[in-house]
C-alpha positions as CSV (number, residue, x, y, z in Angstrom):
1,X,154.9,14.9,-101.7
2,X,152.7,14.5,-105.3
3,X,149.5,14.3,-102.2
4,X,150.3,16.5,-100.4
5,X,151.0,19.0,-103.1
6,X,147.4,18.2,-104.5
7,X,146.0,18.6,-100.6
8,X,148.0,21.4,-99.2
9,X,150.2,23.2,-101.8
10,X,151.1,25.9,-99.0
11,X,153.0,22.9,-97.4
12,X,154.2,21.1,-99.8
13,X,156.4,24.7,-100.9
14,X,157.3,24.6,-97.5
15,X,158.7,21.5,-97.4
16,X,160.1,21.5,-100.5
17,X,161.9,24.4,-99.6
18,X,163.3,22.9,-96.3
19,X,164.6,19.8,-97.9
20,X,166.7,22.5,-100.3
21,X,168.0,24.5,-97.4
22,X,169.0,21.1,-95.6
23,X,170.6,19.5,-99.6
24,X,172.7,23.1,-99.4
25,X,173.3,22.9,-95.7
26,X,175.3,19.5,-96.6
27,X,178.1,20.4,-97.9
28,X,178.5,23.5,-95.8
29,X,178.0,21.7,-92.6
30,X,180.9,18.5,-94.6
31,X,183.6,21.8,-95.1
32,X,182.9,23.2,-92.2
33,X,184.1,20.2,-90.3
34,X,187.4,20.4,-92.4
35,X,190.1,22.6,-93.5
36,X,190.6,21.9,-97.4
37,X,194.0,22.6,-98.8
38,X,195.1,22.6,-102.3
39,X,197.6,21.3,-104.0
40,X,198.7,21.0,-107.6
41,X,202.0,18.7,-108.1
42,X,203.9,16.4,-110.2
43,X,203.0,12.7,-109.3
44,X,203.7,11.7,-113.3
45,X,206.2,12.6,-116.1
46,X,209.6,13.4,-115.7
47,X,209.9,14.3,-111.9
48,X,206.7,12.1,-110.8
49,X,208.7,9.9,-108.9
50,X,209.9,12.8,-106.6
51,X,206.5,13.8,-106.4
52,X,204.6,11.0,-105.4
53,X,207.5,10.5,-102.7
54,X,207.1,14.0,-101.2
55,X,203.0,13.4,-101.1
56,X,203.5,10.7,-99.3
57,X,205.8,12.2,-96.4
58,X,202.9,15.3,-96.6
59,X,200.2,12.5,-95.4
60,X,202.5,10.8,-93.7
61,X,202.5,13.9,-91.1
62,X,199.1,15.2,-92.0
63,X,197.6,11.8,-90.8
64,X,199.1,11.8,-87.2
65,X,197.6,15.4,-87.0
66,X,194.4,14.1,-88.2
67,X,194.5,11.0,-85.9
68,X,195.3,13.5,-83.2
69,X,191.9,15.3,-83.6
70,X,193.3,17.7,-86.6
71,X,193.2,21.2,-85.7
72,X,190.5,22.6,-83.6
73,X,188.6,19.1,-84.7
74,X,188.6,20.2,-87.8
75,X,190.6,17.4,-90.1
76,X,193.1,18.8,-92.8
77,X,192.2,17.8,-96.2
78,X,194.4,18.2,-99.0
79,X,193.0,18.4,-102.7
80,X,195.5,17.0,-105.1
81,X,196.1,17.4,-109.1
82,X,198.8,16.4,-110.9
83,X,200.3,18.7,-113.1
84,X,203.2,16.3,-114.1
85,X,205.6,19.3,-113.8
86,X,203.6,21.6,-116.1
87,X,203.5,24.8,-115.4
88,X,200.3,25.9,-117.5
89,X,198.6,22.8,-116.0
90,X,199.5,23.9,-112.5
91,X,198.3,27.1,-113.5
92,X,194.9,25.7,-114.4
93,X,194.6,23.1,-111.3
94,X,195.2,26.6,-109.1
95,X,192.4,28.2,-110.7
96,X,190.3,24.8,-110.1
97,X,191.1,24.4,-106.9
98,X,190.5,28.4,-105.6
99,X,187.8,28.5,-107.3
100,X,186.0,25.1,-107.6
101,X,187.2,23.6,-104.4
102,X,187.6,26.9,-102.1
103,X,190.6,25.9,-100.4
104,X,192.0,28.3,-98.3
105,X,195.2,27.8,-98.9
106,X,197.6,26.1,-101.4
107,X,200.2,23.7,-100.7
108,X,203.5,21.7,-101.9
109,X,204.5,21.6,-105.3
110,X,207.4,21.1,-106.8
111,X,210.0,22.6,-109.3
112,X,210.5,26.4,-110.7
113,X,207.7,26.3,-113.6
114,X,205.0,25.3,-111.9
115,X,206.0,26.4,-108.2
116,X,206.1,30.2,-110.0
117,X,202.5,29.9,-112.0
118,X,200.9,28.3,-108.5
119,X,202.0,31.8,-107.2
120,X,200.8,33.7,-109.7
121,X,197.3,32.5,-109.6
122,X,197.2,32.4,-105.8
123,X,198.2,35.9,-104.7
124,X,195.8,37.3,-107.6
125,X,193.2,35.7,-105.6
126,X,194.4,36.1,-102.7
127,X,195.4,33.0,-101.5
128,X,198.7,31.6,-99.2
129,X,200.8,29.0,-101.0
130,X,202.8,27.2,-97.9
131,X,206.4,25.1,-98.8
132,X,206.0,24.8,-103.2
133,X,209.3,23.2,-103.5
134,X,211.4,25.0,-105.5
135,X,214.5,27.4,-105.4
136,X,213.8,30.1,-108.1
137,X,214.3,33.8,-107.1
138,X,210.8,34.4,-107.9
139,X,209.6,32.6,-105.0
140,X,211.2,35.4,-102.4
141,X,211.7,38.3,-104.7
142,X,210.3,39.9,-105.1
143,X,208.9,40.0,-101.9
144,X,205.1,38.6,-102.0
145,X,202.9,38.9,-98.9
146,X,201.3,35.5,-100.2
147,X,204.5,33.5,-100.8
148,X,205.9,31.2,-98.1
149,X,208.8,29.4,-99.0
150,X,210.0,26.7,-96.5
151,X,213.3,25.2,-98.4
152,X,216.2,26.7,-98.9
153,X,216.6,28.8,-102.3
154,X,219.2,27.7,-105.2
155,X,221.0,31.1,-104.3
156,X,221.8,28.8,-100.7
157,X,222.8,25.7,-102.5
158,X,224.8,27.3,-105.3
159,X,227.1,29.1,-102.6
160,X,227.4,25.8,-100.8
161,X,228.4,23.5,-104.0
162,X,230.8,26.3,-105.1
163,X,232.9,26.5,-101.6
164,X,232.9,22.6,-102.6
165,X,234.7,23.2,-105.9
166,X,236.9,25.9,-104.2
167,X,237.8,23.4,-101.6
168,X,239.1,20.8,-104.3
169,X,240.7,24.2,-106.1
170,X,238.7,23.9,-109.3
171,X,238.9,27.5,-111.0
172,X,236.5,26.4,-114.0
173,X,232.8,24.8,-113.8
174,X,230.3,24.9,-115.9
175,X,226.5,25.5,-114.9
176,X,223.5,23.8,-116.7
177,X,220.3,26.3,-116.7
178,X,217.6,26.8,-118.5
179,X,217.0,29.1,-121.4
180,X,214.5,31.0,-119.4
181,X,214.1,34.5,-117.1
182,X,214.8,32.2,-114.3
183,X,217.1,30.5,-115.4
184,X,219.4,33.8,-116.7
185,X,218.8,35.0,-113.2
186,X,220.7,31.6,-111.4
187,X,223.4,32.6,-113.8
188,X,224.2,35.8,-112.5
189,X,224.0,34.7,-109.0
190,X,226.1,31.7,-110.0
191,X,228.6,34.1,-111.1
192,X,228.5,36.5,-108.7
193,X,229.4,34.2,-106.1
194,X,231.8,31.9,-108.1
195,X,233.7,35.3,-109.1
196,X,234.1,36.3,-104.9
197,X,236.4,33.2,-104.9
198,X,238.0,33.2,-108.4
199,X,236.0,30.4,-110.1
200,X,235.4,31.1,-113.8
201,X,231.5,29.9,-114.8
202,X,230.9,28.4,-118.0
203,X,227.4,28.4,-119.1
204,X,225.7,25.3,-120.9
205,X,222.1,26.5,-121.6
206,X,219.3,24.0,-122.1
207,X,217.9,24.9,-125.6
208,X,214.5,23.8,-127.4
209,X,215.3,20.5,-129.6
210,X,219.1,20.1,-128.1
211,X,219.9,16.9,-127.2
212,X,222.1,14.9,-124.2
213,X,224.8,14.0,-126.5
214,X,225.0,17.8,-127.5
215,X,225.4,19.3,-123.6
216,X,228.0,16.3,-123.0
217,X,229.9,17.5,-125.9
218,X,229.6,21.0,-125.0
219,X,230.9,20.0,-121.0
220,X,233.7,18.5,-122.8
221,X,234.2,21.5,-125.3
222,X,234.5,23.5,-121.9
223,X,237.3,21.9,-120.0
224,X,236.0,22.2,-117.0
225,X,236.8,20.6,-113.3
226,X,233.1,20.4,-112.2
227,X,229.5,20.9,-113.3
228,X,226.6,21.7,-111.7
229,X,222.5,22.5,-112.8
230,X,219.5,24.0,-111.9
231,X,216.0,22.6,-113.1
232,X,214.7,18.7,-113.5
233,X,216.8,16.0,-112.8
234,X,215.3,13.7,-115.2
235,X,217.1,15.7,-117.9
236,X,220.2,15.9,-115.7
237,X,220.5,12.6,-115.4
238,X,220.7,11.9,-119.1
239,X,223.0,14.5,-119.6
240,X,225.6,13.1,-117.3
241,X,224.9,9.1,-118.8
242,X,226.3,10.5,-121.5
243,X,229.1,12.5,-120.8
244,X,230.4,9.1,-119.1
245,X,230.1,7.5,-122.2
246,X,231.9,9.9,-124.2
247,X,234.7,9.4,-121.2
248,X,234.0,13.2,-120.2
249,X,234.7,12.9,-116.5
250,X,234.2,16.3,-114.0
251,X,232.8,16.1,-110.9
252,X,229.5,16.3,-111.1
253,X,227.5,18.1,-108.7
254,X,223.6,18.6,-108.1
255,X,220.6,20.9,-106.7
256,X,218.8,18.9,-104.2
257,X,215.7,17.6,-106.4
258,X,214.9,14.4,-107.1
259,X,218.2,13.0,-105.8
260,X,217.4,9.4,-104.9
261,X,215.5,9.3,-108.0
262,X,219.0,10.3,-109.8
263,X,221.1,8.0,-107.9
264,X,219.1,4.9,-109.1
265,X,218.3,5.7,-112.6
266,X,222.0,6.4,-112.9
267,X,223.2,3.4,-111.4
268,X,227.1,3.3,-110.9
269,X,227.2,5.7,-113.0
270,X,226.0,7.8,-110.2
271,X,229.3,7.1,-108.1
272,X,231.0,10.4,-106.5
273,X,227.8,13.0,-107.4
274,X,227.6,15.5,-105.0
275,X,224.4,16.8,-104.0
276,X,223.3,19.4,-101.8
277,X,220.1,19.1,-99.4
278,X,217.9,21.3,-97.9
279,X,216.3,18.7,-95.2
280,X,218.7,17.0,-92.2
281,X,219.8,13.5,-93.8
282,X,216.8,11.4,-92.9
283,X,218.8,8.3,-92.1
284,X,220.4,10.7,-88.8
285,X,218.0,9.7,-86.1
286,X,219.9,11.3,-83.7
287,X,218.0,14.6,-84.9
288,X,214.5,15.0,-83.1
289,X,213.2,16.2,-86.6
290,X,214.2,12.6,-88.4
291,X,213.5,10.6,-85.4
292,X,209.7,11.9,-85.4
293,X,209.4,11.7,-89.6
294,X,210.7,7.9,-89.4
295,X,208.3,7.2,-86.4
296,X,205.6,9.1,-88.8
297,X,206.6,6.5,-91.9
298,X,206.5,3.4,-89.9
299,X,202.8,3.9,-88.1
300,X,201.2,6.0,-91.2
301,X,203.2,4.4,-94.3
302,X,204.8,1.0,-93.6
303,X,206.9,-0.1,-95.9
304,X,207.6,3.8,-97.6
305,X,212.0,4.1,-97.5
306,X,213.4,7.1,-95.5
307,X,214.8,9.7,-98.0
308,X,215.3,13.5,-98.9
309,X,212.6,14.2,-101.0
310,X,209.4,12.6,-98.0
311,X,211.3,14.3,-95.6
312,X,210.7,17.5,-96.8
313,X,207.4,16.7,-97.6
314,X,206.5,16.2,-94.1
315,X,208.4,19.6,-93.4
316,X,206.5,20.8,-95.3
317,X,203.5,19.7,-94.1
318,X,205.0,20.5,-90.4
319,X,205.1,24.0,-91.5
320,X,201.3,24.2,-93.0
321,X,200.2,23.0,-90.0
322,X,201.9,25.1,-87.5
323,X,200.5,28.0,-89.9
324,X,197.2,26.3,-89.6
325,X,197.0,26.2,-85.6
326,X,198.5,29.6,-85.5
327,X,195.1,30.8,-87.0
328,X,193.4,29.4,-84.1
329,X,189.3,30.2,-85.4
330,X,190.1,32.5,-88.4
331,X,191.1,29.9,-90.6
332,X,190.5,31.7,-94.1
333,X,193.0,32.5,-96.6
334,X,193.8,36.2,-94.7
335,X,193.5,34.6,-91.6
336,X,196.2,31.8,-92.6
337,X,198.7,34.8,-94.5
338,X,198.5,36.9,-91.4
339,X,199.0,33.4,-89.0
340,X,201.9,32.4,-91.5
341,X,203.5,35.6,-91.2
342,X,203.3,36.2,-87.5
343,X,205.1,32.5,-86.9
344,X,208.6,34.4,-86.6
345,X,211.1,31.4,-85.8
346,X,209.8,28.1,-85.9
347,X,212.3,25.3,-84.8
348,X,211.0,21.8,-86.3
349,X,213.1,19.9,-84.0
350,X,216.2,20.4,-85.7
351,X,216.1,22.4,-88.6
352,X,215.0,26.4,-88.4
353,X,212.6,28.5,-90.6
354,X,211.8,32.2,-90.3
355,X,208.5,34.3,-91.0
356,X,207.6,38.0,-90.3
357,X,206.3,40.8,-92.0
358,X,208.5,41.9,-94.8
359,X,210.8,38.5,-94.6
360,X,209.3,35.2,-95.5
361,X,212.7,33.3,-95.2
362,X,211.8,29.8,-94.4
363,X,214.6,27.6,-94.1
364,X,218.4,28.3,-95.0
365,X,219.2,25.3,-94.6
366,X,221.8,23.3,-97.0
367,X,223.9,20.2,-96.2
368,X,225.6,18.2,-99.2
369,X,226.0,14.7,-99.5
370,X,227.9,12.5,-102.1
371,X,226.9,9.3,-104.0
372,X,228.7,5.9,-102.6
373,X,229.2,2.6,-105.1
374,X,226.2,0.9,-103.9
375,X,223.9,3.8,-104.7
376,X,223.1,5.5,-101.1
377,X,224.2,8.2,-99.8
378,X,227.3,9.5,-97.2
379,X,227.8,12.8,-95.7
């Protein structure tokens, strides 16, 4: 180049300027060839277990797609960063990831916080975020053209663990939130539906610098038959650990999140929880939905164990995808919101979600389960 720029400088511009327009071409030509998805979720800190489990039923899925040709030929790539459950950092890796990375849609996710800022940045900029995995109101309501939910909300579980309580005829629980706009707002719903069947609700709100040993004492304080929560489990966990220690025995009941992470950290401690779920129980291979996810596990992630929280990633994952096809060659973040919302009922071999203009239901889903001696699960 150094002769020929002496020789010929005419040329050497030239060529200098081709080997520029190919070095930009690159990368073009690399996305081009792949649909990049982002995602910002917990794989550390208090819910990282749950996390890293739901990633890997996502690739799980995403990796017979890809193996399958991906969509159109084009592979789907998925740009992680953790936000260990934090919503300012899920703010920021949204940011990163629109604007950085260009993806043209977000994805997964987990919990209220960050599940709530991820939404916030997208639909400012336009962007789709497909199945963040949480319950809050704020993920269908208001209504937001950008938002599509896949699991069930809290409203869904709520109802379902208080027709439990009515069915033993408990007339008092109490229901751990946070001290937050969400969490007020699951307290109203809480008791608007315990106060249709004569429940009383007796709220025990999560304060700044409170600790375990304080909400026990309060549960106790209460008198009540049952409890139930909203928010991390982690912190769930510890309250219940001690509140048996203290001898304070209700039944205690759970959200969906994070619940074969619960069940081991609390041991036997965990025996008779009830949780509700908002996947099919992915030990029931009689379902075409489990039957393909467990196939999924053994050819793309040997050695991973069946359970609630990598089965809904790969619904989750199910769901993108089938928003991702239903594009067909305008893959770009309009093009996927506009896909997304023409779906109308999707049936994922078993389980149900809903999508049209004006509605983005997702799943309604809600079974519960209870916790056995040994630690696993019955129905």
């Amino acid at each position: 180049m150094a002769s020929l720029a002496r020789t010929n400088p005419a040329a050497a511009r030239r060529l200098a300027c081709l080997a520029l327009a190919f070095a930009l071409a690159a990368p073009a030509a690399a996305q081009e060839s792949r649909i990049v998805v982002g995602q910002s979720i917990a794989l550390t800190g208090g819910v990282g277990e749950h996390g890293q489990a739901v990633a890997a039923g996502a690739r799980a899925y995403l990796d017979g797609v890809n193996a399958a040709g991906g969509i159109g030929g084009r592979r789907v790539t998925v740009v992680t960063r953790d936000d260990a459950g934090d919503a300012t950092r899920a703010a920021g890796n949204t940011r990163e990831l629109i604007e950085r990375d260009g993806v043209v849609a977000m994805f997964g996710g987990l919990e209220g916080g960050p599940c709530v800022a991820t939404l916030k940045e997208a639909s400012e900029r336009g962007v789709p975020l497909v199945a963040c995995m949480a319950g809050s109101p704020e993920m269908r309501e208001p209504f937001n053209r950008w938002s599509f939910p896949v699991r069930a909300a809290h409203l869904d579980e709520f109802d379902r663990l208080l027709e439990v309580a009515k069915t033993y005829g408990f007339a008092r629980v109490a229901f751990v939130h946070a001290d937050s706009d969400t969490g007020r707002k699951h307290l109203a719903n809480v008791r608007r539906l315990a106060g249709g069947r004569g429940i009383e609700v007796v709220p025990i709100v999560m304060a700044a610098g409170a600790t375990p040993a304080s909400y026990a004492d309060a549960i106790g304080a209460a008198k009540v038959d049952a409890v139930f929560n909203h928010g991390s489990y982690a912190s769930y966990v510890a309250i219940i650990q001690a509140a048996r220690r203290r001898g304070i025995a209700p039944m205690f009941m759970a959200v969906n999140s994070g619940a074969a992470q619960a069940a081991r950290a609390l041991g036997p401690e965990g025996r008779g929880l009830v949780f509700t779920q908002v996947v099919p129980f992915p030990w029931a291979v009689a379902i075409p939905l489990v039957k393909e996810y467990r196939q999924a596990l053994a050819r793309y992630a040997p050695g991973t164990e069946p359970s609630f929280s990598s089965l809904e990633g790969y619904v989750s994952a199910k769901v993108l995808v089938a928003g991702l096809r239903a594009a067909g060659g305008d893959v770009t973040r309009g093009g996927i919101q506009r896909a997304m919302e023409g779906l109308g009922t999707v049936d994922l071999g078993g389980m149900l979600v809903r999508y049209r203009p004006g509605a983005h239901t997702g799943s309604t889903f809600v079974d519960t389960v209870i916790v056995a001696s040994d630690g696993r699960f019955s129905r």
